[in-house]
DRENNUKE-273565 format. One record per residue (C-alpha): x, y, z. Coordinates in pm, whole numbers, padded with zeros to 5 digits, always signed. Example, Ala and Ser with C-alpha at 12.3 -4.5 7.8 and 13.67 -1.06 7.14 Angstrom:
+01230-00450+00780/+01367-00106+00714/
This chain:
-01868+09070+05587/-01819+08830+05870/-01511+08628+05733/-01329+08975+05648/-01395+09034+05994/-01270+08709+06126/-00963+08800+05906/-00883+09149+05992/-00927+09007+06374/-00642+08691+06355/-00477+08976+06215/-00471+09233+06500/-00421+08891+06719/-00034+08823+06534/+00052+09170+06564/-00052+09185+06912/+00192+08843+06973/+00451+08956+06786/+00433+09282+07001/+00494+09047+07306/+00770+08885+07179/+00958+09190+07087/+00879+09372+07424/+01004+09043+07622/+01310+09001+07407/+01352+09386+07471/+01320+09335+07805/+01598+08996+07829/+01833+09239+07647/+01777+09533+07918/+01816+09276+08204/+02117+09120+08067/+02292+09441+08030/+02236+09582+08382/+02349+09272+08514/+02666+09298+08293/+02733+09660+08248/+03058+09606+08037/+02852+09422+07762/+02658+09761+07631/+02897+09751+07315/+02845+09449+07224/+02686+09421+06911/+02464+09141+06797/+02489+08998+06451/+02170+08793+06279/+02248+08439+06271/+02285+08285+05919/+01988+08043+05763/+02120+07708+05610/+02028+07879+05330/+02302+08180+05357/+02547+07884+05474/+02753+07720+05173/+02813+07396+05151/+03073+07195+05238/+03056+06986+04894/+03000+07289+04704/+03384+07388+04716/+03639+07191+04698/+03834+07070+05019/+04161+07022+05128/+04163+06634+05005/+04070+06684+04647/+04319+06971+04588/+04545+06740+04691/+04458+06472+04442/+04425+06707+04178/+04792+06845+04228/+04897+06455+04265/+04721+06408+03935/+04952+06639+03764/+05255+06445+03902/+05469+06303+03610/+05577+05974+03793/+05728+05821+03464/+05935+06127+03483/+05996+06141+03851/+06116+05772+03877/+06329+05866+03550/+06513+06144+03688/+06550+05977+04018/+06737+05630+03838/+06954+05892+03612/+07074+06099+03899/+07154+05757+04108/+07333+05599+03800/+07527+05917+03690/+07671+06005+04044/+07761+05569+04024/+07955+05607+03703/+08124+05917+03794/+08230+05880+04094/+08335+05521+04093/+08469+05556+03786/+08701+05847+03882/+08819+05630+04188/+08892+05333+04005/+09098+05511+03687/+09320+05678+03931/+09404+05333+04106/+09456+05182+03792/+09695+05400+03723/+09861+05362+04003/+09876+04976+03925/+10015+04997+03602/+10293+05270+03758/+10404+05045+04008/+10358+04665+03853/+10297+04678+03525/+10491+04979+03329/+10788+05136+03574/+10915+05320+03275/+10686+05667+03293/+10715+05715+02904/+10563+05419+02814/+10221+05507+02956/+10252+05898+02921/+10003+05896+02682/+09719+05637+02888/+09805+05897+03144/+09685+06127+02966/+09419+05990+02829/+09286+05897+03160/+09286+06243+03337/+09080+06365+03000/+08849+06080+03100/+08841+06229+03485/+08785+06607+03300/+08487+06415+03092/+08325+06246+03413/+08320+06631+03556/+08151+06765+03260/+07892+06437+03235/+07783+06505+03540/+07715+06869+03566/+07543+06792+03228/+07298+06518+03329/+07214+06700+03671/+07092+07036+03477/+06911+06775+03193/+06717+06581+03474/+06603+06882+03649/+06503+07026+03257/+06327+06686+03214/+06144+06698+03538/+06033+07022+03445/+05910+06939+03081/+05772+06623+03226/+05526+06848+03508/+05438+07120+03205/+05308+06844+02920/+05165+06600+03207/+04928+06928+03334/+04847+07046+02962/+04789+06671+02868/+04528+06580+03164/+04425+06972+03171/+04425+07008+03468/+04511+07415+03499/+04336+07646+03288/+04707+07836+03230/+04839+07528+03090/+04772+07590+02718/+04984+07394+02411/+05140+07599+02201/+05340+07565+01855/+05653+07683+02004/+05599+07471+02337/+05523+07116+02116/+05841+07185+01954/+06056+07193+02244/+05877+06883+02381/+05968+06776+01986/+06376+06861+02095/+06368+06723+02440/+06273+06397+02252/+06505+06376+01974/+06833+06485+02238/+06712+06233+02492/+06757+05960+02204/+07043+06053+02089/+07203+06058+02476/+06998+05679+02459/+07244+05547+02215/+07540+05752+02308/+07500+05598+02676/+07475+05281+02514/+07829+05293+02406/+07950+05418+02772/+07753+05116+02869/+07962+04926+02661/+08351+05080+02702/+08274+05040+03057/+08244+04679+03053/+08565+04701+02917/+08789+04740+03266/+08564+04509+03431/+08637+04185+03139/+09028+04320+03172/+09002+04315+03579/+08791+04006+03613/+09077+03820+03385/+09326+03924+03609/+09089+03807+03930/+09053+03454+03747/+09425+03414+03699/+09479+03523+04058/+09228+03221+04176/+09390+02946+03948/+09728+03020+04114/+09522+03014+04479/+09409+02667+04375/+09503+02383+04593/+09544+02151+04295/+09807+02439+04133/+10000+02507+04449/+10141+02137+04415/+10266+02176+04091/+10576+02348+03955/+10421+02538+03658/+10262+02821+03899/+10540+03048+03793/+10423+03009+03434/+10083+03153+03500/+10112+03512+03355/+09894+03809+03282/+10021+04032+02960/+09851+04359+03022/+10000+04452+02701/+09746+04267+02490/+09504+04479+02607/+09629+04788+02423/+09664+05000+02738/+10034+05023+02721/+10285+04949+02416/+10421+04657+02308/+10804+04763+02425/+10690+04902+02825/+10882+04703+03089/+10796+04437+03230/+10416+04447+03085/+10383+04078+03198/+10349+03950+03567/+10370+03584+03674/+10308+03328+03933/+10346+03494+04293/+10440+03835+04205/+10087+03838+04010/+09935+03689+04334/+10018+03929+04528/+09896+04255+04309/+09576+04055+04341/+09603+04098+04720/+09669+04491+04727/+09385+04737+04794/+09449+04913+04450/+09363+04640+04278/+09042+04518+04504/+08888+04834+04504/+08931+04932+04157/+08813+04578+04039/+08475+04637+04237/+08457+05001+04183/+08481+04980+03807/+08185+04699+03833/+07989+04948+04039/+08030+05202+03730/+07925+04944+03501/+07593+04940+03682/+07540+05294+03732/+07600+05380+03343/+07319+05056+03324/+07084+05204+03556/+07113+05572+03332/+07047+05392+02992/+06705+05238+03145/+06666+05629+03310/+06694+05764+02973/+06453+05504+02791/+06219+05616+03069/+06237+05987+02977/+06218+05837+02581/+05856+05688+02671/+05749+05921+02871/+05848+06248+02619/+05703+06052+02334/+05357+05996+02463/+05331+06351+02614/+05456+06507+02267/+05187+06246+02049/+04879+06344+02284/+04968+06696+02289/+04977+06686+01863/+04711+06520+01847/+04515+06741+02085/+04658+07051+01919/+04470+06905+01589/+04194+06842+01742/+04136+07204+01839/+04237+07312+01507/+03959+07112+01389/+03656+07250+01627/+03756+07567+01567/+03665+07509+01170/
C-alpha cells in the first residue's frame, strides 16, 4: 500500500509542476502581448526535433549533382567535335582564299590566253561550291556526334534512369560508326590532294630562293632558272607562256598573290590534318560506346532468362 502511495503522490507532484510551467509560460505570452499589442496575430509554430530535421547527407547537394552531370560528359567526343569544327572552318576557308589567288596567278603570269585554263576555272569554282557544302555538312555531323556521344556516354555509365538502350537506338550508334569511317578515309584523300598545292607552291618558293642566292646573282645562267607550271597538269601543254624565268619568276615570288596563297594553302593542309585526327576521335569513341552498349544489351537479355 505504501509504495502505491508514494507513486500516486510523485504523481500529483509532476502534474502540479507541469501546471506551473504552463501557467508561467501563459503568463510570458500575456505580458508580451500587452507590451506589443500589434503581435496578437502572430502565430507560433512548434519547433522541429533533430529528429523531424533531414539531413544534410541524406540528399544530395549541389556538388554531387554537379559531378554526376560532369560524369555524363563525353569528353572524347567534346574534344572531337571541337578539333573537327577548328580544322573544317581551316580547310575551307583558307582553301577558298588561296584557289581564288591562284587563279589569279595563273591569269596574269602564267596562262594570259583565257581558253587555255577555262576548264581549271571551272573546276576550281566547283571546288569553292564543294568547300560550301563540306562545311555546312561537317557543322550539322559534329553537333549529331556531340549529341550521340552525350546519349550512349549516359546509357553506358547509367547514370539517368530514362536513358534505356534500345534495338533501334544501338543501330544508329551502329550507322554513326560505319559513316564516320567512311568520312575517315575519304578525309584521308583531301588530306592528301591538299598537299598537292603546297609541293607545287613550295617548288616555286625554292626556285625563287636559288635565284635570291648570292652565289647565283654573280653568274649569268639566272635567266635560265625556270618554273614550267605546265608539268603540273593545271593548264595544257599549248597555254602561253606556261614557263617563267630568271627575274620575271622573282618577282611573282614577291607579289601578295603568291605569298598568301603559298601560306594559306599550307594552313588548309593542316586544318584537313587536324579533321582526320577529329574523325579518328569520333571512330574510338563511337566504337567503344556501341561495344559496351551490345554487350550490355546481352547481358540483360541474359538475366532476364
Amino acid at each position: 500500500m505504501k509504495p502505491a502511495m508514494e507513486t500516486a503522490a510523485e504523481e500529483n507532484t509532476e502534474q502540479s509542476q507541469e501546471r506551473k510551467v504552463n501557467s508561467r509560460a501563459e503568463m510570458e505570452i500575456g505580458r508580451y502581448h500587452w507590451m506589443y499589442p500589434g503581435s496578437k496575430n502572430h502565430q507560433y509554430h512548434p519547433v522541429p526535433t533533430l529528429g523531424d530535421r533531414a539531413s544534410p547527407l541524406s540528399s544530395p547537394g549541389c556538388f554531387e549533382c554537379c559531378i554526376k552531370c560532369l560524369g555524363g560528359v563525353p569528353y572524347a567526343s567534346l574534344v572531337a567535335t571541337i578539333l573537327c569544327f577548328s580544322g573544317v572552318a581551316l580547310f575551307c576557308g583558307c582553301g577558298h582564299v588561296a584557289l581564288a589567288g591562284t587563279v589569279a596567278i595563273l591569269e596574269q603570269h602564267f596562262s594570259t590566253n583565257t581558253s587555255d585554263h577555262a576548264l581549271l576555272s571551272e573546276v576550281i569554282q566547283l571546288m569553292q561550291y564543294v568547300i560550301y557544302g563540306i562545311a555546312s555538312f561537317f557543322f550539322l555531323y559534329g553537333i549529331i556526334l556531340l549529341a550521340e556521344g552525350f546519349y550512349t556516354t549516359s546509357a553506358v555509365k547509367e547514370l539517368h534512369g530514362e536513358f534505356k538502350t534500345t534495338a533501334c537506338g544501338r543501330c544508329i550508334s551502329g550507322m554513326f560508326v560505319f559513316l564516320t569511317y567512311v568520312l575517315g578515309v575519304a578525309w584521308l584523300g583531301v588530306f592528301g590532294f591538299s598537299a598537292v598545292p603546297v609541293f607545287m607552291f613550295y617548288n616555286i618558293w625554292s626556285t625563287c630562293e636559288v635565284i635570291k642566292a648570292p652565289q647565283t646573282n654573280g653568274t649569268t645562267g639566272v635567266e635560265q632558272i625556270c618554273v614550267d607550271i605546265r608539268q603540273y597538269g593545271i593548264i595544257p601543254w599549248n597555254a602561253l607562256p606556261g614557263k617563267i624565268c630568271g627575274s620575271a619568276l622573282e618577282n611573282i615570288c614577291n607579289t601578295n598573290e603568291f605569298y598568301m596563297s603559298y601560306h594559306l594553302f599550307i594552313v588548309a593542309c593542316a586544318g584537313a590534318g587536324a579533321t582526320v585526327i577529329a574523325l579518328l576521335i569520333y571512330m574510338m569513341a563511337t566504337t567503344y560506346n556501341y561495344a559496351v552498349l551490345k554487350f550490355k544489351s546481352r547481358e540483360d537479355c541474359c538475366t532476364k532468362f
